[in-house]
C-alpha positions in Angstrom: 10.7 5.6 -19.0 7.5 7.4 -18.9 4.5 6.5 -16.8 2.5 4.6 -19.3 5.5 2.5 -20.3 6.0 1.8 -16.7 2.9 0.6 -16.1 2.3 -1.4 -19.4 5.8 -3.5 -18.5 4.8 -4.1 -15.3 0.8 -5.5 -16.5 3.1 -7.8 -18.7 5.4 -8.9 -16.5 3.1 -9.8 -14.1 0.5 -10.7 -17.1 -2.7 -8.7 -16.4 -4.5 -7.7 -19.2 -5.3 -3.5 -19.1 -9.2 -4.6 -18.1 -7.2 -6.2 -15.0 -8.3 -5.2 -11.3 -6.3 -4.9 -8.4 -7.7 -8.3 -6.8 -5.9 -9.8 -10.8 -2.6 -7.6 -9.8 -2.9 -9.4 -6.4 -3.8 -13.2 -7.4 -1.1 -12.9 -10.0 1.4 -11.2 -7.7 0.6 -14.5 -5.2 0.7 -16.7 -8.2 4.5 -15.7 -9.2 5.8 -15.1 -6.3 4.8 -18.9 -5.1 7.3 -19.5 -7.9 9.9 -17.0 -7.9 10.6 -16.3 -4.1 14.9 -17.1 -3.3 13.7 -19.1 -0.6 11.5 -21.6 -2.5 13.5 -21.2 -6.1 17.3 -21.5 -5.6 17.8 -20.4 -9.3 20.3 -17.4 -9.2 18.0 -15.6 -11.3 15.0 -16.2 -8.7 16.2 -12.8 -6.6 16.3 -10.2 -9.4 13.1 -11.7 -10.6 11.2 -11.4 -7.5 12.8 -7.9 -7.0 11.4 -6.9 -10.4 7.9 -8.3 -9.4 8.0 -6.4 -6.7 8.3 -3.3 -7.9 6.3 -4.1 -10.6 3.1 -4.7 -7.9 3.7 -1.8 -5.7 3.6 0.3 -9.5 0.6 -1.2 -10.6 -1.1 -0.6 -7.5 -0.1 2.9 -6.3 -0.1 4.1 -10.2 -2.9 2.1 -11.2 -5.0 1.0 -8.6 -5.0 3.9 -5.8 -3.4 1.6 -3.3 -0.8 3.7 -1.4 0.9 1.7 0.7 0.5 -2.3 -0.4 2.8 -3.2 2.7 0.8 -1.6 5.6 -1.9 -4.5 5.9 1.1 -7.1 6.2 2.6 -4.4 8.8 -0.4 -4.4 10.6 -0.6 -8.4 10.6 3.6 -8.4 12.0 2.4 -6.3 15.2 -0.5 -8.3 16.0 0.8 -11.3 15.4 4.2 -11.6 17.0 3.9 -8.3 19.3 3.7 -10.7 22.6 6.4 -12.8 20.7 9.1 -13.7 23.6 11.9 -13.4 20.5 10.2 -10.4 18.6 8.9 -8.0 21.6 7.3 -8.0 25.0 5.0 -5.6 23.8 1.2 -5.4 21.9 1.9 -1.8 20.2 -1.4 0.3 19.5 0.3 1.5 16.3 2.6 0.1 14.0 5.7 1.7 13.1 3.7 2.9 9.8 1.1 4.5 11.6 3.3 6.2 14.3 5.4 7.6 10.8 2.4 8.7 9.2 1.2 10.3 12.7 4.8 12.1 13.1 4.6 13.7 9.0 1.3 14.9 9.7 1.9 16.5 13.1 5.6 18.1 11.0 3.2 19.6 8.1 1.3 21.0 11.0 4.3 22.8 13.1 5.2 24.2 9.8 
């Protein structure tokens, strides 16, 4: 499937028009996955549809919208918010994983 067809299925599936923004990709994203998630709909259907919605997001917003990597943010908010966790780590890290990864693949390109 080309690009264009890509990225027109997954405007439809997650019903944004092609004058949609990325805060419209995001809201409706939300929206669906409020509805879809295995954990709030026990459907069997429910995991391949949230699966589908989720690729169809990260398209819409690398392809579309410039966003690179739509998980990073949420990464960020992990670290800082269960860091000092007793169950999750003892630690505050000054980087995520994500930022130590991007750091490492820069510092590669470099040695090169």
């Amino acid at each position: 499937m080309n690009r264009n067809r890509e990225v027109d299925s997954a405007r439809r599936l997650l019903g944004i028009t092609k004058k949609g923004t990325a805060e419209d990709a995001k809201k409706k994203y939300r929206e669906l996955a409020k509805i879809w998630h295995p954990d709030v709909n026990k459907n069997q259907e429910a995991h391949g549809k949230m699966q589908a919605l989720n690729k169809a997001y990260a398209l819409l917003m690398k392809e579309e919208f410039g966003v690179l990597d739509i998980w990073e943010d949420y990464n960020r908010w992990w670290w800082r918010q269960y860091g000092n966790d007793p169950i999750w780590g003892n630690y505050y890290p000054a980087e995520t994983p994500v930022e130590k990864n991007k750091k490492k693949k820069i510092i590669e390109e470099k040695d090169i």
